[in-house]
C-alpha positions as CSV (number, residue, x, y, z in Angstrom):
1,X,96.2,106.4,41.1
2,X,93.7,103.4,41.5
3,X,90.6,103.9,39.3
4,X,87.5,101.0,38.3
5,X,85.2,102.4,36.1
6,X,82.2,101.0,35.1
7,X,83.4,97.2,36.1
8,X,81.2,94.8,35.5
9,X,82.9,91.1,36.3
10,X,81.3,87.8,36.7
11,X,83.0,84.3,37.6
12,X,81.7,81.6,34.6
13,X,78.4,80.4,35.1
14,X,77.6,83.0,37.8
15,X,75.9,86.0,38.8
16,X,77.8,89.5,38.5
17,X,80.1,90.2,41.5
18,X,80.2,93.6,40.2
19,X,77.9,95.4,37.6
20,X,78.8,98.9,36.4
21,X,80.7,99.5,39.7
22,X,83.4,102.4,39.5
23,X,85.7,103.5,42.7
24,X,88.9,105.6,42.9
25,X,91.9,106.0,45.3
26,X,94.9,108.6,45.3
27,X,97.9,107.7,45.5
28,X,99.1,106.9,49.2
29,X,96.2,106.1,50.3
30,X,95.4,103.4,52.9
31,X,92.3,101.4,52.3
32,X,90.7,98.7,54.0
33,X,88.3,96.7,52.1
34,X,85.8,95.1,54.6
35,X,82.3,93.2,53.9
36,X,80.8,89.9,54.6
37,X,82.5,86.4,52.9
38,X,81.2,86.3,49.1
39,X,80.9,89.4,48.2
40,X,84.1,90.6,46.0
41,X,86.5,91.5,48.4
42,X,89.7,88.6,47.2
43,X,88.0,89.6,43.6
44,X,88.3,93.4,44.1
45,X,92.0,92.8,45.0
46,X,93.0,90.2,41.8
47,X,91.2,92.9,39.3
48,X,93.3,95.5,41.0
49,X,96.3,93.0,40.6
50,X,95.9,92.2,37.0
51,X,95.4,88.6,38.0
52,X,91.9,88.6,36.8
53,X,90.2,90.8,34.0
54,X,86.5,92.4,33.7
55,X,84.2,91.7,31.2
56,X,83.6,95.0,30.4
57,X,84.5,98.5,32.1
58,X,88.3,99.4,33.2
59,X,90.9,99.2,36.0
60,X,93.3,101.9,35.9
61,X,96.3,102.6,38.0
62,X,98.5,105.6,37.0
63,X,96.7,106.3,34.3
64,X,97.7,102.6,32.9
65,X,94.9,100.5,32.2
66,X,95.9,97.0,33.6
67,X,95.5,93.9,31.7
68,X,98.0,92.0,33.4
69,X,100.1,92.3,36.5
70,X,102.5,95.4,36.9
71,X,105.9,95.3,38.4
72,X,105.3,98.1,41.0
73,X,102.3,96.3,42.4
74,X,102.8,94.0,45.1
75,X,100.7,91.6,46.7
76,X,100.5,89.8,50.4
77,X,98.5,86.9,51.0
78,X,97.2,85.5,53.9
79,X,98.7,81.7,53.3
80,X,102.3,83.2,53.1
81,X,103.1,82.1,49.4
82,X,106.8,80.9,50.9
83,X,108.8,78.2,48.9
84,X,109.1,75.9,52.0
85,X,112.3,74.4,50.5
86,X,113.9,78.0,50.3
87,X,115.6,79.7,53.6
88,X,113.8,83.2,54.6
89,X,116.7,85.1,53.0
90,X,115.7,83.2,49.6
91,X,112.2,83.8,49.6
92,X,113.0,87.5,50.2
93,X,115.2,87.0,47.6
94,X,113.2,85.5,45.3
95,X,111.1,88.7,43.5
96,X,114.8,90.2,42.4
97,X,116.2,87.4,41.0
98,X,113.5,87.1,38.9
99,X,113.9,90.7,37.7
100,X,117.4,89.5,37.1
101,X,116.3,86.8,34.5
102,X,114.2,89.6,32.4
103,X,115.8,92.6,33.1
104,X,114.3,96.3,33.2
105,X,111.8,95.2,29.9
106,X,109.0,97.6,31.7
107,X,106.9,94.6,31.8
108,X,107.7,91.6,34.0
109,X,110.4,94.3,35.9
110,X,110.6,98.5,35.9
111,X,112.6,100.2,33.3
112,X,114.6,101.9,36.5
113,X,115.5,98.7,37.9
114,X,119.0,97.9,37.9
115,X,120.4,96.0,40.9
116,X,123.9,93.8,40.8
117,X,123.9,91.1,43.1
118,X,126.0,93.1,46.0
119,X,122.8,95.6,45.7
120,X,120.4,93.2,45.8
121,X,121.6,91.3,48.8
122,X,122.1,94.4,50.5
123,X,118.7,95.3,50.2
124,X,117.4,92.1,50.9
125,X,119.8,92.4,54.4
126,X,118.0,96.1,54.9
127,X,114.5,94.4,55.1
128,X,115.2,91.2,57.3
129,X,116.3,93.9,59.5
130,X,113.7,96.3,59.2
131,X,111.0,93.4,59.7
132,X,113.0,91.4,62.7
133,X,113.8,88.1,60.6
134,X,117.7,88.4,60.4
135,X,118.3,86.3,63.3
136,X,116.0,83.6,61.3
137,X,117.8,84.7,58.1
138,X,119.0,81.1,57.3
139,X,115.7,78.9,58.7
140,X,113.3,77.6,56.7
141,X,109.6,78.6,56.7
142,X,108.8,75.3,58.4
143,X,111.6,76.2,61.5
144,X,109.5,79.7,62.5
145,X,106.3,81.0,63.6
146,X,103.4,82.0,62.1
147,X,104.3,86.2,62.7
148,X,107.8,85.2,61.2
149,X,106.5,83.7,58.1
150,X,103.9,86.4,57.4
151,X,107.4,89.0,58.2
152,X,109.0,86.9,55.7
153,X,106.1,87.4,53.4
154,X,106.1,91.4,53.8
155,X,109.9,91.6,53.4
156,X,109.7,89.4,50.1
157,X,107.2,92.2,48.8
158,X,108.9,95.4,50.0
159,X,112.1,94.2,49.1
160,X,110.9,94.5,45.3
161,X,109.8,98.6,46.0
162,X,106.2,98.7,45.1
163,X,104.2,101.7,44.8
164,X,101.1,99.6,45.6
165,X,100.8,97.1,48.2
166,X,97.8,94.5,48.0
167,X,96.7,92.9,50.9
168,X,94.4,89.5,51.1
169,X,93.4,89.1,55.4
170,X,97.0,89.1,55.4
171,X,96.7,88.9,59.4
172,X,93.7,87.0,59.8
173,X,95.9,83.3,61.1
174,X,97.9,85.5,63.8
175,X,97.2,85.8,67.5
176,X,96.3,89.1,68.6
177,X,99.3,90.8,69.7
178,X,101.2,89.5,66.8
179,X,98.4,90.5,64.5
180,X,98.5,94.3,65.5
181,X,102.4,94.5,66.2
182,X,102.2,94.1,62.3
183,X,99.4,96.0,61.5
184,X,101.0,98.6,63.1
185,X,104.4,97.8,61.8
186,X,103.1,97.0,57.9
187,X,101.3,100.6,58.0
188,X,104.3,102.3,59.4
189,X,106.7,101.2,56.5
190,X,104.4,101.6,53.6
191,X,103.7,105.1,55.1
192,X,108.0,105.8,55.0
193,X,107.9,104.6,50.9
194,X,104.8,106.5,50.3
195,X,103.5,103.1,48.7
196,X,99.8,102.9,48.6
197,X,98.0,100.0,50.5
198,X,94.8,98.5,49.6
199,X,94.0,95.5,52.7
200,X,91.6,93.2,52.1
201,X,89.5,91.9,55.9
202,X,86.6,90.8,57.1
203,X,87.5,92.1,60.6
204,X,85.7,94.8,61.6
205,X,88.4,96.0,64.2
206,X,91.3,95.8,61.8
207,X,89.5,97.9,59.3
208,X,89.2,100.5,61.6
209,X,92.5,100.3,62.8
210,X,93.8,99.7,59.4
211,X,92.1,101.8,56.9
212,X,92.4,105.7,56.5
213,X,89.3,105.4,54.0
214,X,86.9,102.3,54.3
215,X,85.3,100.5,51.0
216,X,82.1,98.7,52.4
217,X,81.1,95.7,50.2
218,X,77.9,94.2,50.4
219,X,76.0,90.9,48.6
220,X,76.5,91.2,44.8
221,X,76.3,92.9,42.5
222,X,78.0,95.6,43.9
223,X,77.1,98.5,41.6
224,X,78.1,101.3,44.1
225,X,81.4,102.2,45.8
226,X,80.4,103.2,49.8
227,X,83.0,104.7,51.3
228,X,83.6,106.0,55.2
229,X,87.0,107.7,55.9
230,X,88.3,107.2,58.4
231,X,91.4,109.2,58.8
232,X,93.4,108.5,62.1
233,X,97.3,107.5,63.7
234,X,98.6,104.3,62.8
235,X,99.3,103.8,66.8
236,X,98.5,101.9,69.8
237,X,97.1,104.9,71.7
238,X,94.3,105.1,69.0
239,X,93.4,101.4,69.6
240,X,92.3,102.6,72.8
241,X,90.8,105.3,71.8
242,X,86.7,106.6,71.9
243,X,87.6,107.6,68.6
244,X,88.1,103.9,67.4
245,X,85.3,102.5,68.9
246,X,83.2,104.7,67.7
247,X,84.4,103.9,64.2
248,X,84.1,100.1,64.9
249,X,80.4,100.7,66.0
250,X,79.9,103.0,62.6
251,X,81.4,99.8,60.3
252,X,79.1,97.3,62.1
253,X,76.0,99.7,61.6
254,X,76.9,100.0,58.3
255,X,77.4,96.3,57.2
């Protein structure tokens, strides 16, 4: 599903963040993308997003090479994104009634999608529950807490049924126990849709806890793709786990 090949990509005036670098991920996979700050990681994520292009080489995803973004991708970043005038239903709100103002024209929205308002409004009333915010429905980003606004965040993307979710440190402002109540509640829901997941962190715990299959960045260029799976339960009991912390002490060997 998720193919660079050959990807060479450089910022102007700068070095190559990636020269010749080619990777690949099936569909439904859960990745965790971990390396030091500087090395490609937000960049990997915005070439996977359409949001930036290569300068030579391609990024595939279903067999489409992407030149700009793609209405089934969907992407989660770690400053929220909300409209702070808008209530939480709204932002959730927000993705569909933009497909409402273009319509299914395979390009800004999919060709299936075709949601009346009453549909729309249910669905958006199926993921404030799903992700806890109902009771906050009608407050606005600047009345909740951190964990609400990054649940707000999610809801806004899965609300718009992506088969690929991109994730930038989406977790990284949260305390602790929020941090891996959604981790574990993120994983859990993309894993019901079947949607792919590509997280972005520089945590070394939450890409063992997160990621089913590891990419390891290092200092650019990165010309190779190295990869650890990592293939585990999504649960609390594995946080605990010898398992995991042998995996942690694998990643911080490896880095």
């Amino acid at each position: 599903m998720l193919e660079l090949h050959s990807v060479t990509f450089a910022y102007p005036g700068q070095p190559p963040v990636f020269e010749r670098f080619s990777w690949r991920g099936e569909r439904g996979d859960v990745w965790a993308v971990l390396g030091p700050s500087g090395c490609g990681k937000s960049t990997l994520l915005m070439l996977l997003a359409g949001l930036l292009c290569p300068q030579s080489g391609e990024v595939r995803i279903d067999d489409e090479r992407i030149v700009r973004p793609r209405p089934r991708t969907g992407l989660i970043l770690q400053e929220y994104g909300l409209l702070p005038w808008a209530t939480v239903q709204d932002n959730v709100m927000l993705g569909l009634r933009i497909r409402r103002f273009y319509g299914p024209d395979g390009r800004h929205v999919p060709r299936d999608e075709r949601l009346d308002p009453a549909a729309a409004q249910a669905r958006v009333a199926h993921w404030l529950a799903r992700l806890g915010i109902a009771d906050v429905a009608t407050k606005y980003p600047g009345q909740i807490s951190g964990g609400q606004r990054q649940r707000t965040a999610i809801a806004r993307t899965l609300v718009l049924d992506p088969d690929l979710v991109l994730m930038d440190e989406p977790f990284s402002a949260l305390d602790a126990p929020t941090r891996e109540n959604l981790q574990t509640l993120t994983l859990s829901l993309c894993a019901e849709m079947g949607t792919t997941v590509v997280l972005v962190t520089h945590n070394i715990e939450e890409a063992a806890f997160v990621g089913q299959k590891v990419l390891l960045l290092g200092k650019p260029p990165n010309h190779q793709a190295h990869i650890i799976a990592n293939p585990h339960l999504t649960d609390a009991v594995y946080r605990r786990s010898a398992e995991y912390q042998a995996t942690c002490m694998d990643l911080r060997k490896a880095l």
